[in-house]
ZADOKE-749015 format. One record per residue (C-alpha): residue in one letter; x, y, z. Coordinates in steps of 0.001 Angstrom, whole numbers, plus 500000, padded with zeros to 6 digits. Example, Ala and Ser with C-alpha at 12.3 -4.5 7.8 and 13.67 -1.06 7.14 Angstrom:
residues 2
A512300495500507800;S513670498940507140;
END
This chain:
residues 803
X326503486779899611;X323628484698899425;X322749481957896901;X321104483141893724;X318021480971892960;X318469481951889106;X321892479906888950;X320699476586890289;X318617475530892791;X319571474386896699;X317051472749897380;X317520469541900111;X315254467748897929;X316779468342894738;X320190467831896515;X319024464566897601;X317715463776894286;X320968464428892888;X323029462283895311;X320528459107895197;X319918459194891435;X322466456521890580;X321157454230893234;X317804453588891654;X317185450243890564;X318137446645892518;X320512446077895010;X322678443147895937;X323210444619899793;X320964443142902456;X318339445566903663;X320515447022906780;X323374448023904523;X320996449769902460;X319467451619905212;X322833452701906603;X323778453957902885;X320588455572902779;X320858457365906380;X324191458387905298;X323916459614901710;X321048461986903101;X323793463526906193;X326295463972903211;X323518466050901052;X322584468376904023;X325860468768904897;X327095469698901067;X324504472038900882;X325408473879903319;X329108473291902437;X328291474850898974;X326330478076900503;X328728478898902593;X331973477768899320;X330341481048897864;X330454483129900358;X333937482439901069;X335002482613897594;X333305485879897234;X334829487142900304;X338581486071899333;X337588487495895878;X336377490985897725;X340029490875899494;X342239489876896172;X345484491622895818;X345452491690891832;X343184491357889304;X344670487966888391;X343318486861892137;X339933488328891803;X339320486677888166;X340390483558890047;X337940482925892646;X334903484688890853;X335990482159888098;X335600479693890612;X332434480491892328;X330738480762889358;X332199477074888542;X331270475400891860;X327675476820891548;X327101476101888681;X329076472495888811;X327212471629892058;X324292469627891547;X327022467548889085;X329224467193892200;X326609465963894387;X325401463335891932;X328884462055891956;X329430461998895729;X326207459731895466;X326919457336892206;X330913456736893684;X328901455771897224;X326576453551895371;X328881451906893277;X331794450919895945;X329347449704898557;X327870447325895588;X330972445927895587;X331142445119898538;X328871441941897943;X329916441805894132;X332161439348892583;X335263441676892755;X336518442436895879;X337077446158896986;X340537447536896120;X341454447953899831;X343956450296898376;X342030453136897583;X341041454012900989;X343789453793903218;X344446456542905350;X348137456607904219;X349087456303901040;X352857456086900124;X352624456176896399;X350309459996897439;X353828461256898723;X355186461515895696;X356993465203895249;X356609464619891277;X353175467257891315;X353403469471893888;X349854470172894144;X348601466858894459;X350955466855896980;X349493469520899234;X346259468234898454;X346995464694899907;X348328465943902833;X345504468652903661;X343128465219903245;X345378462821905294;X345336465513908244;X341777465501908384;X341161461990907661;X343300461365910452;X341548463689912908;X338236461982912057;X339588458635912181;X341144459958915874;X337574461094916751;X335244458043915855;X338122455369916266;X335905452595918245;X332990453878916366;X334474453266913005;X335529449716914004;X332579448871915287;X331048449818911990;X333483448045910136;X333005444652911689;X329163444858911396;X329522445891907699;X332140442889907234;X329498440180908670;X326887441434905913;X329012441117902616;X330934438649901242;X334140440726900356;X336076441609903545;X335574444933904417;X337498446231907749;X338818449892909168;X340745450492906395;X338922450164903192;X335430450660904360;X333463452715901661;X331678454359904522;X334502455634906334;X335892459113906301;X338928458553903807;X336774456812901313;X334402459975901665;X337460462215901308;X337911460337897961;X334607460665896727;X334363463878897065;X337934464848895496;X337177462846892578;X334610464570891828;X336249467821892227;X338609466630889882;X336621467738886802;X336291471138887606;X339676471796887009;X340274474266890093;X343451475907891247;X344777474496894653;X344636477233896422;X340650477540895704;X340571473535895812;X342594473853899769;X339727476200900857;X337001473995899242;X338584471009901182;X338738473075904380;X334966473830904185;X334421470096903648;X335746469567906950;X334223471952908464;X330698471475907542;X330583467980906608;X333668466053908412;X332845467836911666;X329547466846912353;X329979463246911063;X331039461632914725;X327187461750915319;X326368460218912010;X328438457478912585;X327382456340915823;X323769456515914001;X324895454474911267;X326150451590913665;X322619452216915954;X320881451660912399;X322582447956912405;X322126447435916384;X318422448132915687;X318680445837912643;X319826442867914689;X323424443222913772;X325879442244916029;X324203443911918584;X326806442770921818;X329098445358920345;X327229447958922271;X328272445758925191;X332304445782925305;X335248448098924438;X336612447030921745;X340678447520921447;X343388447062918715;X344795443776918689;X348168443429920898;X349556440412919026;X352275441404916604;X352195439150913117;X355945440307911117;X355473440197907719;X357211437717905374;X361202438686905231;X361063439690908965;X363042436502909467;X360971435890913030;X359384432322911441;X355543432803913591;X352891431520911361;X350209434538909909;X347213434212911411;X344654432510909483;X341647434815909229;X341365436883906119;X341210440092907823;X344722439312909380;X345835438379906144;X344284441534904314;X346415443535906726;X349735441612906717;X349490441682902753;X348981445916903070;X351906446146905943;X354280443696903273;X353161446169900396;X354179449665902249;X357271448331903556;X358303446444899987;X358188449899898823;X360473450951901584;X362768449067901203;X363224450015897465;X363675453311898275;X366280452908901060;X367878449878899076;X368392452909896165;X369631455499898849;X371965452742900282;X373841452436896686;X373643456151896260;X374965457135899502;X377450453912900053;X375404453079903254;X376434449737904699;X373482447730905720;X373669446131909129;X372251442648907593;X375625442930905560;X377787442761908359;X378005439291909054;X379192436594906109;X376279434904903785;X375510432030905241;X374631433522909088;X370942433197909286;X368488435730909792;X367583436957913030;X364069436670914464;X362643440088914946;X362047438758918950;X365544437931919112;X366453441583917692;X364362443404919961;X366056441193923098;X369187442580921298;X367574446068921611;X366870445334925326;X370381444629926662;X371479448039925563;X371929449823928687;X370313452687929364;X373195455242930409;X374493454846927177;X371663456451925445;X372395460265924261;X371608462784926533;X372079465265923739;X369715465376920744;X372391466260918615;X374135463084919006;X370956460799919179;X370179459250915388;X374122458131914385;X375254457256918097;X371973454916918071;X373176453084914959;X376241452909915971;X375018451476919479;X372938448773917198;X376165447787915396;X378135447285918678;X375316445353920505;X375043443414917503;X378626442317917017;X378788441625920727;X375979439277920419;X378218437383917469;X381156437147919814;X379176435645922055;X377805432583920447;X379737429937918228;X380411430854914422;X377080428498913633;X374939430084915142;X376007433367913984;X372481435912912624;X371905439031910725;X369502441380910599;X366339440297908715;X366303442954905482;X362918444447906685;X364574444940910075;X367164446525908699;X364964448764906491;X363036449992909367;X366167451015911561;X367512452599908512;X364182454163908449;X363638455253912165;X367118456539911594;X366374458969909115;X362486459909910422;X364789460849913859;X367197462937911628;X364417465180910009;X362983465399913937;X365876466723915733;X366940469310912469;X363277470614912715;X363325474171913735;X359786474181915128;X361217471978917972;X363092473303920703;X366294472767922019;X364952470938925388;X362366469119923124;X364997467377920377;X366679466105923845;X363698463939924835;X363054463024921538;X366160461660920578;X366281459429923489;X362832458210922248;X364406456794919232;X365180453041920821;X361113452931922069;X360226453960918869;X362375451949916994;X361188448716919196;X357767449228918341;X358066449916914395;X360306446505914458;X357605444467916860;X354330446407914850;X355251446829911052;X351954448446911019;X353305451699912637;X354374453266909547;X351176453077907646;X348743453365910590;X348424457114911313;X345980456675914379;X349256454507915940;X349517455305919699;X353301455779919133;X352853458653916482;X350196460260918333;X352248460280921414;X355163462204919660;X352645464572917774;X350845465226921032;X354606465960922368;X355288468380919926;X352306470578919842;X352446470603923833;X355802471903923731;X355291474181920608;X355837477600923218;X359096476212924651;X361903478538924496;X365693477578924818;X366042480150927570;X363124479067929901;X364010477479933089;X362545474423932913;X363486472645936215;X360426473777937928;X357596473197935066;X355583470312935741;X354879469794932048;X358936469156931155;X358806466659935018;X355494464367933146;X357404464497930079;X360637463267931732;X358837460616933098;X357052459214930345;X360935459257928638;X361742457167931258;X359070454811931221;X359341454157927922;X362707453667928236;X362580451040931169;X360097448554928856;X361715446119926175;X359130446642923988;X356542449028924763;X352877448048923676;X350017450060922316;X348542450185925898;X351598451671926977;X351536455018924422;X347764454792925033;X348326455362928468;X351011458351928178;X348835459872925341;X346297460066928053;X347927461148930679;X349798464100928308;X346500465156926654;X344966465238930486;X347969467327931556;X347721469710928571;X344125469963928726;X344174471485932059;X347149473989931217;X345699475487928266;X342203475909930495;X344749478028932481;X346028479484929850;X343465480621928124;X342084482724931171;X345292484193931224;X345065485034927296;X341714486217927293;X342254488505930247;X345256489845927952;X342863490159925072;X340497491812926909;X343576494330928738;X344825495155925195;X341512495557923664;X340409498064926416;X343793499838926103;X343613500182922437;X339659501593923058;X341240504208925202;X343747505306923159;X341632505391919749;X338876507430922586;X341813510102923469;X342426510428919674;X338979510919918770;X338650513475921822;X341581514912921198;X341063515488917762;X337238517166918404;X338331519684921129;X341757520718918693;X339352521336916002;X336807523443918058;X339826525697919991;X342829525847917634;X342480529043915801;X339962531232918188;X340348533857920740;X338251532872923945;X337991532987927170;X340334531142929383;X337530530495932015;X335827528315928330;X339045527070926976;X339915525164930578;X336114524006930491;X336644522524927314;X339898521020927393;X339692519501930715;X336261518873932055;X334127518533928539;X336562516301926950;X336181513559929745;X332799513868928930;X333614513270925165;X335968510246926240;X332809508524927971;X330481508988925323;X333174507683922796;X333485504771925594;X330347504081925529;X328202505046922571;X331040505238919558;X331691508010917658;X329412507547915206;X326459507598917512;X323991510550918140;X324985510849921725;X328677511246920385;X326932514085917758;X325197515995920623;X328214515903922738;X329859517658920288;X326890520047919334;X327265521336923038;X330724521592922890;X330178524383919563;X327222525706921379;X329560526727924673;X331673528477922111;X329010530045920211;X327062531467923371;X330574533951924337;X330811535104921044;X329207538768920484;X325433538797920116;X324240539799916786;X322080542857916213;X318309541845917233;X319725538389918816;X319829539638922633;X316771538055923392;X317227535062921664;X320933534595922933;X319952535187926885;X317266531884925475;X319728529820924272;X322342530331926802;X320210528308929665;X319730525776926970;X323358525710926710;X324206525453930173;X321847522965930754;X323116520880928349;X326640521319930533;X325060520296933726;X323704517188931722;X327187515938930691;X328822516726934120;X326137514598935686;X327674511586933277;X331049512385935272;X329434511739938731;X330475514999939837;X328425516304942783;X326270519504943227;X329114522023944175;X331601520566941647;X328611520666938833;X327810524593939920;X332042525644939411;X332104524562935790;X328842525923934806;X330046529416936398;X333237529315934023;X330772529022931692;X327751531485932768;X330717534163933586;X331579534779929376;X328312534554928933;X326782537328930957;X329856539274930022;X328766538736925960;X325525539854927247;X326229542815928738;X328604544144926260;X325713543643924229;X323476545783926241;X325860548395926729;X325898548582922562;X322020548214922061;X321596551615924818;X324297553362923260;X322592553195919465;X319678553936920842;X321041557672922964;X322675557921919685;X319377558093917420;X317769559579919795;X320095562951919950;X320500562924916155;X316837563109916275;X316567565710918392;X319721567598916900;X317467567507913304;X314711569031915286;X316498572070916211;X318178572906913381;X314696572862911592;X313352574966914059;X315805577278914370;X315456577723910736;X312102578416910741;X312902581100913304;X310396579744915907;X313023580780919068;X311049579230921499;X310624576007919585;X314370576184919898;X314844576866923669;X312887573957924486;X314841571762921706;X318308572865923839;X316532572248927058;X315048569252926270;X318477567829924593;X320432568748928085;X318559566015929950;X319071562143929951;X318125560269927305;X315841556848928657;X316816553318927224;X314351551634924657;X313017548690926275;X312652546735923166;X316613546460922916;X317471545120926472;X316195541816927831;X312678542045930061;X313878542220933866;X312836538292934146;X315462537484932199;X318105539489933326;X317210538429936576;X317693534763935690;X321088535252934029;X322275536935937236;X321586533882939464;X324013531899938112;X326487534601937516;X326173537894938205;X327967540262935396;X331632540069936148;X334139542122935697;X336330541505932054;X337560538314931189;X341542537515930230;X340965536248926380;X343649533434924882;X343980532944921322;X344583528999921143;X347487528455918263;X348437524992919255;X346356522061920251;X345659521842923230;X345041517988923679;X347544515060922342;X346263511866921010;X347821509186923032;X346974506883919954;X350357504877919072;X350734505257915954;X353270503768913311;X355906505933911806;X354705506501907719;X357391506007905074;X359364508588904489;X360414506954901136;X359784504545898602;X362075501588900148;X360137501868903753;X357346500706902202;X356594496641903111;X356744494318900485;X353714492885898927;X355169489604900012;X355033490631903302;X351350492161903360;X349994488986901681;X351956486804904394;X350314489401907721;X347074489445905950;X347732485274906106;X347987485606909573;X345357484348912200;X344970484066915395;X346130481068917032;X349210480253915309;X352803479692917227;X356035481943915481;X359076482102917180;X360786485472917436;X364451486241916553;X366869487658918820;X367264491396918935;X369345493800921071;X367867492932924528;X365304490681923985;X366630486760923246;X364728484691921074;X361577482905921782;X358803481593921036;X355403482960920939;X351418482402919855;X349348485471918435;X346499485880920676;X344904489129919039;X344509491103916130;X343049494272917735;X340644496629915360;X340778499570917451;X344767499815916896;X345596497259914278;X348074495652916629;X349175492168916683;X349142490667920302;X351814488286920746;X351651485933924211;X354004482979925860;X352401479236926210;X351356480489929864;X349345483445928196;X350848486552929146;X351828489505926505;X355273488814925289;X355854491423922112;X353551493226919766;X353678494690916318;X351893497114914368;X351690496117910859;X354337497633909218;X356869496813911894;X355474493235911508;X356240493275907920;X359864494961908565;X360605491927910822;X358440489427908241;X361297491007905840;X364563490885907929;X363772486817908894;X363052488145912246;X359815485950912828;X358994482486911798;X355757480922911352;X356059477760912946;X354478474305911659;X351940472930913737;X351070469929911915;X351109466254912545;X355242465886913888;X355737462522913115;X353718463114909693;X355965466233908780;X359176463926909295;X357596461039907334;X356823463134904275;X359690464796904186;X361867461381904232;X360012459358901521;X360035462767899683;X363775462746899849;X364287459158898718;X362120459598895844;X364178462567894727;X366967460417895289;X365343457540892701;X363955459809890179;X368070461185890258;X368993458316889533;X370683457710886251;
END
């Protein structure tokens, strides 16, 4: 549905208007900042506009496809908000820009806060749909942050030599979370329902999140043009391998003395203070005991360097090799390395665990315990994980920054781990697949370093994404040849049903020849499959086909009275039309001459009989005639007048010309088929084609009806998404990815992780299993995200319980 110009205007101009009407007036940013904000406030009002166009069709569409009335009223309620709420949007979007970059060189600094790309306090399970909300944003903050991650940095610094409050990755107004904000904020007034305000958000990052890569590296070209730190072009610029512990990590290094180190030590301190509230109330609740409580009051802390040493000396054939035994067998392991280390040294010098070391065991403890229960992960998959969990616990105890950084190569190395291994099944051999040998061997070389650097998961996330890159190239060939299989199939079938259904209704119900009826059934209806093939049947060739078809029946029938000429006409238009369609067939001169002589044979035989009838009403006039000619002359008593009436009705009576065809024609008819003797007739009472169409089974009753649960959740469905299959007689369970929703048949097309058809469903036997927990939609987001929301969402149902 296209915009209506009545409603309000789209206009770029009045769009940009809209977004740059609260930045009139002076500025306190220098001249390049203002340039960039400019640059970028005019991307964001292309991009919205065509955000909005296309937030109307959508909502019309979804509207169109409603379920109840409740749904319709819904998103027509909406769409009529957003359009007419949208040139109110935009001018927010701009005014928010505006007013944070101002602050930038302002007196106050910028709340850092606002923008970072993980928010703990977001997680809260208190509203629900602020919850989804926050999550839908973080995953596509995240994957723009992924995208544009040297870009963004580079932008950052330039930005932060410019103003006088510091400004870096995190809480840069021009970066994609603070955009995120802006534009849910203003959102915020209209009220929406979350499921219209999740598809709004999902056309934000399609239209305006995914093109912004470009518009970024414009933005930091804008400064390098400017004169701004223009050696940035010049060198790669990487995260920062020195570790800085916050304060209670008990490790005594001095911070480092630059504010931007300081900014991100005091955000670190703040996400893990909160931490350790939260697992400081689940340790009271649950009657945890700490591990810094194991040693008497006065041991001093431990230095988190001397922990992960600690950490080290754990040797590696005492790690799980089951991921069932992997989170309480590693605390346990902790405890026992720990109290060795005690034995060891003198009573003085005696150490516990630093709290916030302690907190972020407890921690990796309970992310690993959500990880190994997930059932999206396979059997084979929880294995490696779990003996993960001492390199992932080194680096969250060396880098406090890994539970608030989402971009951290750790976490993308276990997300990337997941989704590779998403179409594992517990019943695939696995010795000889290359993708479980690289993941055995990044286990293991994660295993053999003391404490892994971000290099180190760089490296593996590389090499993984590499690996998986080139499997799903393979992959997909091998999908979209099964695509392209099943499509053709289901063409072919819906083509037989179509034919099928044609010839039945021509035949079923007549008496014809059998010469026409074989014709029909099995020469004429290949002809019909290839037109259906090729042209549809709602084309005219499909039309004509079948016009033929009814004119081959129509030419055997008996000729009307005063139609002989006009039949022996349309009979070589008829066969014509035959030899046209067999020539579609390929079929060669001799072949094309048998079929149209099963055809010409009925006909000449129609035309004869109609002959035959035309000379025998005409002998018959002729001797009534004659017969009323005598007896008026014998009345009249003329006797010679009736002599010659007797003798003249004793000879042969000629043929009126005017009722048989002219000698031309019957001497055309004959050279295809002379006049035959009789034909065997068939009435046709059945059909004499099936539809190889597989069909579903309809209800019978009430109860076989699906669920509209079950509709709403198939009509949910796309293609692309991973469900793993329950166990049924003969077939164990797996996992599998739909590759196809096919029109022609309205089958779903289920295929393994190597592409090749594995099940498929019509759609009520997709809703019976949908019903009978007999298919599971799998979760494909973020892994180490999924585990980390579902924890803190835990322990603050644990505090809010609290009395």
């Amino acid at each position: 549905m296209s915009q209506d110009p009545k409603v309000v205007s789209i206009k770029p101009n009045l769009a940009s208007r809209n977004m740059q009407s609260a930045g009139t007036g002076s500025s306190s940013l220098p001249a390049p900042l203002i340039s960039v904000r400019d640059h970028l406030q005019q991307y964001l009002s292309t991009a919205f506009n065509v955000l909005f166009d296309n937030a109307d069709d959508n909502l019309f569409e979804m509207a169109d496809r409603a379920t109840s009335n409740a749904d319709q009223t819904l998103f027509f309620e909406a769409m009529r908000t957003v359009r007419l709420q949208r040139g109110s949007i935009l001018k927010s979007i701009g005014a928010s820009l505006h007013q944070v970059t101002e602050q930038m060189n302002g007196e106050a600094p910028a709340a850092a806060a606002a923008y970072s790309s993980f928010e703990l306090d977001s997680l809260t399970l208190v509203q629900p749909d602020e919850l989804e909300q926050s999550v839908a944003l973080d995953g596509m903050i995240s994957r723009v942050n992924n995208r544009n991650q040297q870009a963004l940095m580079h932008l950052a610094m330039r930005t932060n030599s410019l103003v006088k409050n510091l400004v870096d990755e995190r809480n840069n107004p021009l970066a994609p979370a603070a955009l995120a904000d802006y534009f849910a904020d203003a959102l915020k007034p209209l009220a929406l329902e979350i499921k219209v305000r999740l598809i709004i958000f999902k056309l934000f990052e399609r239209y305006v999140f995914n093109g912004i890569d470009a518009e970024y590296e414009a933005l930091n070209t804008l400064l390098v043009n400017a004169g701004v730190m223009p050696d940035l072009r010049l060198a790669q610029v990487t995260p920062s391998r020195r570790r800085s512990p916050p304060a209670g990590a008990g490790n005594g290094a001095a911070a480092e003395s630059s504010p931007g180190n300081r900014q991100s030590s005091a955000d670190q301190q703040e996400v893990l203070s909160m931490f350790s509230e939260l697992i400081g109330n689940w340790r009271h609740a649950s009657g945890d005991m700490a591990l810094s409580g194991l040693s008497g009051s006065a041991a001093r802390t431990m230095p988190s360097d001397e922990l992960l040493q600690v950490l080290a000396d754990i040797p590696l054939d005492e790690l799980p090799d089951r991921a069932a035994d992997s989170p309480a067998d590693m605390r346990q392991r902790i405890q026992r390395a720990l109290q060795a280390q005690r034995q060891s040294v003198g009573a003085a010098e005696q150490k516990v665990v630093g709290r916030v070391d302690d907190d972020v065991i407890s921690l990796v403890s309970m992310l690993f315990d959500f990880i190994l229960e997930d059932p999206a992960l396979p059997a084979a998959v929880k294995a490696m994980i779990g003996r993960l969990q001492l390199p992932v616990l080194r680096v969250a105890i060396a880098d406090k920054s890994f539970f608030s950084r989402g971009a951290h190569p750790a976490r993308r190395l276990l997300n990337e781990l997941a989704r590779a291994t998403m179409g594992w099944n517990d019943h695939d051999d696995l010795r000889r697949d290359q993708l479980h040998g690289l993941l055995e061997s990044i286990v293991e070389r994660l295993l053999a370093v003391s404490e892994p650097q971000d290099a180190l998961f760089e490296t593996l996330h590389a090499e993984l994404t590499d690996f998986q890159r080139n499997e799903q190239r393979r992959s997909d060939r091998i999908e979209q040849r099964t695509r392209d299989a099943e499509e053709g199939r289901a063409r072919m079938q819906a083509a037989r049903s179509h034919v099928a259904k044609a010839v039945n209704g021509l035949l079923v119900g007549r008496t014809l020849p059998v010469t026409l009826v074989d014709l029909l059934r099995d020469t004429w209806s290949q002809v019909l499959h290839m037109v259906c093939l090729r042209e549809g049947v709602d084309s005219a060739a499909w039309d004509q086909a079948i016009r033929a078809a009814q004119q081959m029946i129509d030419s055997v029938e008996p000729v009307p009275a005063g139609e002989l000429r006009y039949r022996a006409d349309s009979n070589e238009q008829v066969l014509e039309a035959l030899r046209r369609g067999l020539e579609l067939l390929g079929l060669d001169a001799s072949a094309v001459a048998v079929q149209v002589a099963r055809l010409a044979q009925p006909q000449a035989l129609a035309l004869a009989k109609a002959q035959e009838a035309a000379a025998r009403k005409v002998r018959e006039a002729q001797a009534a005639r004659l017969a009323a000619e005598a007896a008026q002359a014998k009345a009249s008593g003329a006797a010679e007048t009736v002599a010659e009436t007797e003798r003249a009705a004793e000879q042969p009576l000629p043929v009126a010309e005017a009722a048989v065809p002219q000698p031309e024609q019957a001497q055309t008819a004959e050279v295809v088929m002379p006049v035959v003797e009789p034909i065997e007739q068939v009435h046709v009472e059945a059909p004499v084609l099936q539809a190889e169409e597989e069909s579903e089974p309809l209800a019978e009753t009430v109860d076989d009806l699906p669920s509209v649960g079950a509709m709403r959740w198939i009509e949910s469905l796309r293609a692309g998404c991973w469900f793993r299959l329950g166990a049924t007689e003969g077939q164990p369970e797996q996992r599998c990815k739909l590759a196809a929703i096919i029109s022609f048949s309205g089958k779903y097309i289920f295929v393994n992780r190597g592409g090749m058809k594995v099940a498929e469903f019509g759609k009520n036997e997709l809703a019976q299993h949908f019903e009978q927990g007999l298919i599971t939609l799998l979760d494909e987001n973020q892994l180490f995200d999924r585990a980390l929301e579902s924890v803190i969402g835990n322990l603050r149902r644990l505090q809010s319980a609290k009395p």
